[in-house]
Structure formats: C-alpha cells, structure tokens
N, C-alpha and C positions, 0 to 999 in steps of 0.2 A: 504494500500500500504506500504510496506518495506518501511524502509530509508537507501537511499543509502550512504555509504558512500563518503566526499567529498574528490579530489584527491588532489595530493598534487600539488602544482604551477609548473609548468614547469622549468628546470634547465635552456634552454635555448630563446633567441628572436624567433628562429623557433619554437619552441614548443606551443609560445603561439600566433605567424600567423598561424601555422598549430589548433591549437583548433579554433581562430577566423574563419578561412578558412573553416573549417566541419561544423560549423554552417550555412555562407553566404550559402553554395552550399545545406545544407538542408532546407534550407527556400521555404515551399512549393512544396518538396517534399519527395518522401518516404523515410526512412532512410537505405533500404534494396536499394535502387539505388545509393545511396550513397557511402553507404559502398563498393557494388561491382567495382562501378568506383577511390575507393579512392588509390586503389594504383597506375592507371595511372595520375590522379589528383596529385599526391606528386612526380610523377618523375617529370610530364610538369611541376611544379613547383619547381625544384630544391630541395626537401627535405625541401621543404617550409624556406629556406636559405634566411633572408631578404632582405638583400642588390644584391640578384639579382635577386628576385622578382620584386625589387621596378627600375630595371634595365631592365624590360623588356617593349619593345617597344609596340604601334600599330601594326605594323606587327607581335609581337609574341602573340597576344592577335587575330589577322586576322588566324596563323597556326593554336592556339590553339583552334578556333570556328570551323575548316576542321577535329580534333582529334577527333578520334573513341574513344581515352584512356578516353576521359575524357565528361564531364557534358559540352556542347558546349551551353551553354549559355554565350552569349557574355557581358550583363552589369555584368552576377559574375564574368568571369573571369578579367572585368576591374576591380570590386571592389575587387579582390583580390590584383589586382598590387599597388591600390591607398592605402588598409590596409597595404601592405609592407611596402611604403613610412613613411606610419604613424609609424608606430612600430620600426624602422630606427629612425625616429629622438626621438621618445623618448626613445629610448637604448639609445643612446645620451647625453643626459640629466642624472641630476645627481641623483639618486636614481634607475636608468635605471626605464623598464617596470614594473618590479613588484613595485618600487618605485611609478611608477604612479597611477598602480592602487590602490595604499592603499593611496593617496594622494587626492583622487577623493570623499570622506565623506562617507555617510552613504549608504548603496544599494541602495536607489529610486536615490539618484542623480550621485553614478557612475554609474549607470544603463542608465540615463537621458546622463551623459557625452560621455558616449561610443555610444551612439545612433549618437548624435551629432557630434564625432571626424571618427568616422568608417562605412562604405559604409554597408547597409543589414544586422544590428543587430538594430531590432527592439527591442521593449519590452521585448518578449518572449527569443532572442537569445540573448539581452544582461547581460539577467539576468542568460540563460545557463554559458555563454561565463563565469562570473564570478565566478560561482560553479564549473565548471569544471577545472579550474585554479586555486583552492585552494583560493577563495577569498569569503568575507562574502557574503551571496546573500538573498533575502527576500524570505520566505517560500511560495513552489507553492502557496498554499492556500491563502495566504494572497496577493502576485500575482494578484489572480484573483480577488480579490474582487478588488483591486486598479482597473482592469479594466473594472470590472461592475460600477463601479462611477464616470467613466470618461465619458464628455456629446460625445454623437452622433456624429461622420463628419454628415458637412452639404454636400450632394451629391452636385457634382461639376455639373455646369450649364454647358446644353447643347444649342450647336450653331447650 
C-alpha cells in the first residue's frame, strides 16, 4: 500500500469540527454515502462554523433528522452539536485546538483523550481524526496489533 501523505492541520476551528464531523458521520458507513451527502451535511451545518454548531438547539437537530440533505441519523447529528461545544471551548483556551492536540502526549493517549472528550471517535477515527489534521498518529499497522491484544468485551447480559 502507498503512503499517503499526511495533510497539513487545518488553519481554522471549522476545519478541524469539519475533519472531526466526516469521521462521526463515517462511522459505519460507506464513504461513497458520505461523500455524496457531505455537501448538504456542511450547509445544515453552517460550514461547520463552531460556535453555531454548538448553538444549535433540539429542534434543529428534530429539522435536521426530516433533511433529505443530509445522513439523518439522529445521535451523529447530536454528537456533532456536543463536538462543537467541545472544540469552542478549547479554541478558548490558550494554545487554542491545535494547542491541544499537541498537549495530549504520545498517539495511544491522545488517541485514548479524544475518545474520551469527543462523541463517535473510536479507536479507528480517533486515530484518522489525528492524521488527517497534521498531527503524529500511530502507524495502521501497528494500530492493529494494539487491537488484537486488547482482551474481548465481555457480551452484555441479557434480561
């Protein structure tokens, strides 16, 4: 497999809710459904603009699951409002977002932090999330072995 080159960090806080946001909305599924819905997905989202993402109500999240434009799934479009919120305050904060994410240590543990602070980036997308945003990330390869050694869920008991 090629190696891709990595891109450069996003100039602004939209840039990096809008990489966050194509991840949540690809999360189990195709990236060709994606793609096709992402330009109604970036208007109902203001150009992925954060503070009025993180501005938008239950009701606009009630419009946005009726929207033919967009991926009507209703907990991404919340976890897109809640990742606004987040990326809002740490713009904020002093070293802003990219501040943060170089503040977060080595790739397993901001990979582990971003799981933790952001709504549907799992392993897989928090470790995209960070390559794609110009930031160090742990090589697929070695990825996947972290998740072959990781023990089993115990399946949840049924009532």
């Amino acid at each position: 497999m090629a190696h891709q080159q990595q891109p450069k960090p996003p100039r602004t806080l939209a840039g990096y809710l809008e990489a966050m946001t194509r991840i949540v909305f690809s999360s189990g599924m195709s990236w060709r459904v994606v793609d096709a819905k992402w330009p109604g997905i970036r208007e109902a989202f203001s150009d992925f603009e954060p503070e009025r993402v993180a501005r938008m109500t239950a009701r606009d999240i009630d419009r946005l699951a009726k929207d033919t434009r967009v991926i009507r799934n209703v907990p991404k479009l919340e976890a897109t409002v809640l990742n606004a919120k987040e990326v809002v305050a740490i713009g904020k904060t002093a070293g802003g977002f990219k501040g943060y994410l170089r503040s977060l240590g080595p790739e397993s543990d901001a990979a582990a932090a971003l799981r933790k602070r952001f709504r549907y980036l799992g392993d897989h997308g928090s470790h995209y999330f960070l390559w794609s945003v110009g930031q160090a990330a742990p090589d697929w390869d070695e990825l996947g072995k972290a998740e072959a050694t990781k023990p089993a869920r115990k399946p949840a008991k049924r009532r």
